[in-house]
C-alpha positions in Angstrom: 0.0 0.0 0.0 1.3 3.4 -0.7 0.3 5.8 1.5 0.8 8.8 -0.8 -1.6 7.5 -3.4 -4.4 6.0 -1.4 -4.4 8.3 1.7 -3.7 5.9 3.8 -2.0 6.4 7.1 0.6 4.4 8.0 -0.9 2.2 11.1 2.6 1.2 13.4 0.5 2.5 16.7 -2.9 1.5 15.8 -2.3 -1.3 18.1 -5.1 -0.3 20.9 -4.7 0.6 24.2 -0.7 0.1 23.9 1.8 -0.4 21.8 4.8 -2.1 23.1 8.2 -2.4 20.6 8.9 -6.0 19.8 12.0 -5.7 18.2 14.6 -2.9 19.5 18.0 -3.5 19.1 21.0 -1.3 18.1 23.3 -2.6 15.8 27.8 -2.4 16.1 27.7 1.1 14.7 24.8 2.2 16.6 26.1 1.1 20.1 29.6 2.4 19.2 28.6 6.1 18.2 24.9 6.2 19.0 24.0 10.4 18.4 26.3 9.8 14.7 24.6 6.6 14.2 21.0 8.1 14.5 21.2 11.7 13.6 22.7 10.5 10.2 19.8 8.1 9.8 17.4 11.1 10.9 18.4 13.7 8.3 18.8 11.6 5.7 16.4 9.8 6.0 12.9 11.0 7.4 13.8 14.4 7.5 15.1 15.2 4.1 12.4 13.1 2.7 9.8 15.1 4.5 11.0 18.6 3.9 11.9 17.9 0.1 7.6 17.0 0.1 7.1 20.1 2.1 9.2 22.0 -0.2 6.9 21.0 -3.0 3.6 21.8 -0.9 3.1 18.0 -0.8 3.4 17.6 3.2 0.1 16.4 3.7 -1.2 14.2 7.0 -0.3 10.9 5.0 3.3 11.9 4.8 3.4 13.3 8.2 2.6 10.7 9.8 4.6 8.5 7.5 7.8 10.3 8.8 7.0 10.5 12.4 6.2 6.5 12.5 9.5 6.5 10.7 11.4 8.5 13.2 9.7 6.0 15.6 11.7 3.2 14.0 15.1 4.9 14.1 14.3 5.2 17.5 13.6 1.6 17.9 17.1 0.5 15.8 18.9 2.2 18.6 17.4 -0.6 21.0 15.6 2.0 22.6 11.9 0.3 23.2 8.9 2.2 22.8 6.1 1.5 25.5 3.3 3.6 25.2 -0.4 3.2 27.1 -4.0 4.8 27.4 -4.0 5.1 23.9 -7.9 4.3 23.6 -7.9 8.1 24.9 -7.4 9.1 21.8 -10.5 7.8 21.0 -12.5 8.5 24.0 -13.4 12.3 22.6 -16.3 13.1 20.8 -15.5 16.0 18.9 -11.8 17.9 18.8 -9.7 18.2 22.4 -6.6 19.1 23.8 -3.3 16.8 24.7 -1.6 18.6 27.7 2.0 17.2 28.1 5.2 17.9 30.0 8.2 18.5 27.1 11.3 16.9 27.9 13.2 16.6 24.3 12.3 17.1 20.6 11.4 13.2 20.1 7.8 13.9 21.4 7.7 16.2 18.7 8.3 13.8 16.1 6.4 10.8 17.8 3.1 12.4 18.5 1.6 12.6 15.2 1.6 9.1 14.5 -0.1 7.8 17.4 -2.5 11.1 17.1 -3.1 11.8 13.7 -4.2 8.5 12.3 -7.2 9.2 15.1 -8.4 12.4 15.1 -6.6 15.8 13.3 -4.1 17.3 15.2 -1.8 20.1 15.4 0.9 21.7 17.8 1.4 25.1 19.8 4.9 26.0 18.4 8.1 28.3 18.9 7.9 31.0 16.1 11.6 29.6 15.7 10.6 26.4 14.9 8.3 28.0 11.7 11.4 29.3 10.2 14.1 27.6 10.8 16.1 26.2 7.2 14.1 22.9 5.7 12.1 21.9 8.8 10.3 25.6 8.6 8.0 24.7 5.9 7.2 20.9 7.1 5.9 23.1 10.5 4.0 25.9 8.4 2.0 22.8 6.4 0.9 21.8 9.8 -0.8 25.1 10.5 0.3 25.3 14.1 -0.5 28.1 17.0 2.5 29.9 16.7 3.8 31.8 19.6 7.0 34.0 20.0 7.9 33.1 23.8 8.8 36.7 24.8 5.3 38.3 25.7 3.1 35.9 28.1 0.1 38.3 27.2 0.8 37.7 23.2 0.9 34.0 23.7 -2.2 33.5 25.7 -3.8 35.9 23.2 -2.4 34.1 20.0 -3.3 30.3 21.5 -6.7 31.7 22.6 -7.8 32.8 19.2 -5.7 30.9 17.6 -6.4 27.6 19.6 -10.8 28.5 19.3 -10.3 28.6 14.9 -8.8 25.3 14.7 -11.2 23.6 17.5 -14.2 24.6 15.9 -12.6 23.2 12.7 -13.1 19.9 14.4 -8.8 20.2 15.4 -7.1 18.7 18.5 -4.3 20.4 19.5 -0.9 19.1 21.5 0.3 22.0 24.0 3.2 21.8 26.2 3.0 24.4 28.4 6.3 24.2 30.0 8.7 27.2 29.3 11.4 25.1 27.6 12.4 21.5 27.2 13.7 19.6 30.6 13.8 15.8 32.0 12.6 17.7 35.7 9.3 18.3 36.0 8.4 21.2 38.0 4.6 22.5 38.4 5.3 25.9 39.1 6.9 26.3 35.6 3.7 24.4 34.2 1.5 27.1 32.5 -2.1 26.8 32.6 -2.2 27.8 28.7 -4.2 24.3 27.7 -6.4 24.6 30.7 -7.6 28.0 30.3 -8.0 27.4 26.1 -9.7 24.2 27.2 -12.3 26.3 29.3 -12.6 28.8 26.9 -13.7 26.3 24.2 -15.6 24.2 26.0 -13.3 20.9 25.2 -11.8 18.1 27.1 -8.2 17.4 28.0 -6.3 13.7 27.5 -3.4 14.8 30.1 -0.2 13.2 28.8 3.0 12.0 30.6 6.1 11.3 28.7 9.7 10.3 28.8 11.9 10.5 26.0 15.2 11.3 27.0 16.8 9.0 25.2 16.8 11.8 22.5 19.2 13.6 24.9 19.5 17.9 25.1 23.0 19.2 23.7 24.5 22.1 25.3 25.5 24.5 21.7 22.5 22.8 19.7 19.5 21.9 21.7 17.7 19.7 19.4 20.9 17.6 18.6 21.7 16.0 22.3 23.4 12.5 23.0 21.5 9.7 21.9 21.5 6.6 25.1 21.2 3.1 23.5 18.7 1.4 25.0 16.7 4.2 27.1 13.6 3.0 27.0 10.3 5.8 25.5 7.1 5.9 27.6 4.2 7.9 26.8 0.7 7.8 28.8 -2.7 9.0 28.2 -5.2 9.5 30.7 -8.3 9.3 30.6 -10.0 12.9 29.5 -11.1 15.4 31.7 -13.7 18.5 31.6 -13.2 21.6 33.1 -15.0 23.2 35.2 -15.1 26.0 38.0 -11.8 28.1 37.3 -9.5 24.7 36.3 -7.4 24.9 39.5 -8.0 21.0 40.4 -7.9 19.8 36.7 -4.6 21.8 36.2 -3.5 20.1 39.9 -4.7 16.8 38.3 -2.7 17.0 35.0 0.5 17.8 37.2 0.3 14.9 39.3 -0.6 12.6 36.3 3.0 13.7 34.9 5.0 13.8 38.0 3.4 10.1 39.1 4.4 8.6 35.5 7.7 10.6 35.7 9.1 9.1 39.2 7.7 5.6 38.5 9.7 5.6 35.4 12.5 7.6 37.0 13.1 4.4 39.0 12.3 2.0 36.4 15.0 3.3 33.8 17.0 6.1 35.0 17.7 9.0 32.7 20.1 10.2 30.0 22.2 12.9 32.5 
């Protein structure tokens, strides 16, 4: 099947409730020089092949999540497993929602839209940065994310208000991460209340989401291009959705303990990649 004629999306986390990798295991090269091994897989493969579509204005949800299942696989061929659960979340929703998440590296980024998209539309809240960088610019304009600038609170809550309301009524879910920057620690009080208040304001539900991908390490000059671990193993978990109501204080309370429970059970089941 071809999922660029038929429309087809490629189906490696329809699996259910969970998917759970049964083959992950890095190869001589991969264990010897893990972040060359995978990076050089990453840009030439998935990510050139994505931004040359995007280039053309043929970036559509097929090849997006194409690429993303893709990166999901390179992932995998550095024995890294991938364990993800709640997945029938997804589902859950009648009508668009919002998947509120703590950001801990730029593998979420990648990952999301093929467990998401192939269920429900989808976007992101993004960095302006992340709209223009060179080649990956134009695979994150196709998307039609919120686009925020991260230097005026008020213009943020203001652009994913409006900006968040257009797309929902379009029937859109959106992924928000309302932590400042990218970081293994979870800390609450630097957890916005962005998807909460947007969530109110639109009258939708929230799937709260924890994850732990830091085996796509942060690097100190280049943020996005960290050490790789062999054999760190990915976790993702969606709960069950919730509704807002009153002013969102005990559902934002809820969403943070959601994360930080998944996070320390995790913590001492693998580690981290200091």
């Amino acid at each position: 099947m071809n999922p660029f004629v038929d429309g087809a999306f490629e189906a490696k986390f329809l699996t259910g409730d969970t998917y759970s990798s049964q083959h992950a295991s890095a190869g001589f090269f991969s264990r010897m020089m893990p972040s060359l091994s995978f990076y050089s897989r990453l840009f030439l493969g998935p990510v050139r092949w994505l931004c040359a579509r995007a280039s053309k204005g043929l970036c559509d949800d097929a090849a997006w999540v194409y690429a993303s299942a893709w990166v999901a696989d390179l992932i995998e061929r550095m024995g890294c497993p991938i364990e993800i659960e709640g997945m029938n979340a997804i589902e859950s929703v009648d009508g668009p929602c919002l998947f509120v998440a703590n950001h801990m590296s730029t593998l979420e980024t990648f990952m999301l839209p093929a467990m998401i998209r192939p269920r429900r539309p989808v976007t992101f809240v993004v960095k302006k940065s992340l709209t223009t960088m060179p080649l990956f610019g134009p695979v994150m304009c196709s998307r039609n994310p919120i686009v925020v600038g991260r230097t005026n609170p008020r213009e943020d809550l203001t652009a994913v208000l409006e900006g968040g309301l257009e797309r929902l009524k379009k029937g859109i879910s959106i992924i928000v991460f309302p932590q400042h920057t990218r970081s293994r620690e979870f800390n609450p009080q630097m957890f916005n209340s962005i998807g909460v208040k947007l969530a109110k304001k639109a009258g939708v539900p929230i799937v709260p989401l924890a994850l732990k991908t830091d085996a796509w390490g942060q690097g100190n000059k280049i943020k996005e291009l960290g050490p790789v671990r062999v054999g760190m193993t990915v976790r993702y978990n969606f709960a069950n959705p919730i509704s807002i109501t009153g002013q969102g204080k005990e559902e934002q309370a809820a969403i943070c303990q959601h994360i930080l429970s998944y996070l320390g059970k995790w913590q001492q089941l693998d580690g981290s990649n200091i």
